[in-house]
C-alpha positions as CSV (number, residue, x, y, z in Angstrom):
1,X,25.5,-18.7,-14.9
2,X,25.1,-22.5,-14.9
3,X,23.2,-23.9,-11.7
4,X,26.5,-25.7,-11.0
5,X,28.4,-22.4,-10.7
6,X,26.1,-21.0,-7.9
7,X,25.6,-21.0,-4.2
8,X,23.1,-21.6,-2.4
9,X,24.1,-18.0,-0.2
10,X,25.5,-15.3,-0.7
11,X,28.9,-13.7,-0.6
12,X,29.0,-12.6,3.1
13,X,27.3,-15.6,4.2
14,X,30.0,-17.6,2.3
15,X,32.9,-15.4,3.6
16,X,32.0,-16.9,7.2
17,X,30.6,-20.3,6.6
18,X,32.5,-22.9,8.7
19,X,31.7,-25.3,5.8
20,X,33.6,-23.3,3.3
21,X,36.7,-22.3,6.0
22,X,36.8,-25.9,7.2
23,X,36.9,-27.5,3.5
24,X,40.2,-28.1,1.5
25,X,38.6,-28.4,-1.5
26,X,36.1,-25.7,-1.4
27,X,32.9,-27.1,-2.6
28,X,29.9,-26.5,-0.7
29,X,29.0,-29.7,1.1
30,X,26.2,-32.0,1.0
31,X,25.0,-31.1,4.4
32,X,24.7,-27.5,4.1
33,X,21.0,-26.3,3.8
34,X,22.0,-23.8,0.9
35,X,23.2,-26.5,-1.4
36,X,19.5,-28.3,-1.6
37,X,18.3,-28.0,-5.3
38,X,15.0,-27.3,-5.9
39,X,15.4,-27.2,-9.9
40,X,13.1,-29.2,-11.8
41,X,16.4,-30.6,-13.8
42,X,17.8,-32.3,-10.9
43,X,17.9,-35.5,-10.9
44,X,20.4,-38.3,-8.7
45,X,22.5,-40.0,-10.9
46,X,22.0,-43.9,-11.0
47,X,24.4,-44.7,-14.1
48,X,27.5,-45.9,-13.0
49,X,28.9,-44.9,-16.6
50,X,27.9,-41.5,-15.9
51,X,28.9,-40.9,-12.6
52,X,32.5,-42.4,-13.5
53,X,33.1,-40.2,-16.7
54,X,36.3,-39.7,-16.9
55,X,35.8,-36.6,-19.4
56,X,33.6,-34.5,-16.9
57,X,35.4,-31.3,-15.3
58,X,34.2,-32.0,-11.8
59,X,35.8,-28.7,-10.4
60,X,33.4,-26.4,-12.5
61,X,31.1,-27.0,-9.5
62,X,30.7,-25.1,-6.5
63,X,28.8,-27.6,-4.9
64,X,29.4,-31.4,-4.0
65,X,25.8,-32.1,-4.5
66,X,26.5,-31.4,-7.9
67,X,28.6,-34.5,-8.3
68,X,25.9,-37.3,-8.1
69,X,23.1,-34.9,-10.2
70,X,22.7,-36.2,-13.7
71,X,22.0,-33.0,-15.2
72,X,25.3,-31.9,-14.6
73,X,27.4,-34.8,-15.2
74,X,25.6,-34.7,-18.4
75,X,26.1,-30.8,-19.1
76,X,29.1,-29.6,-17.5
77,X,32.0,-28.5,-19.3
78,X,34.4,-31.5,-20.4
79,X,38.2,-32.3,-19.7
């Protein structure tokens, strides 16, 4: 699985998160403490070009953190 595609928790934990039942869009937000990446590939976006592209399937990720880290704006799967 692509970092991206995982929680930070687990199933039953995710079945009864208030973040999760309380979000329309389902992402994992930014203030939950099982989003925080500790991969060595993670890296906060600066490029304006790459956070705008157009081309990148932003719902492949489970996690809104996800949207401002330049590995995967750069590796996620396309539109």
């Amino acid at each position: 699985m692509k970092c991206w595609e995982v929680r930070g928790c687990d199933e039953e934990m995710w079945s009864r998160c208030p973040h999760f039942t309380s979000s329309t869009d389902g992402l994992c937000p930014n203030e939950c403490r099982y989003t925080i990446c500790d991969r060595t590939t993670r890296f906060v976006a600066t490029d304006f070009n790459l956070l705008l592209d157009p081309t990148v399937d932003r719902a492949a990720t489970v996690k809104e953190a996800c949207l401002h880290c330049s590995f995967f704006l750069k590796k996620a799967p396309r539109i």
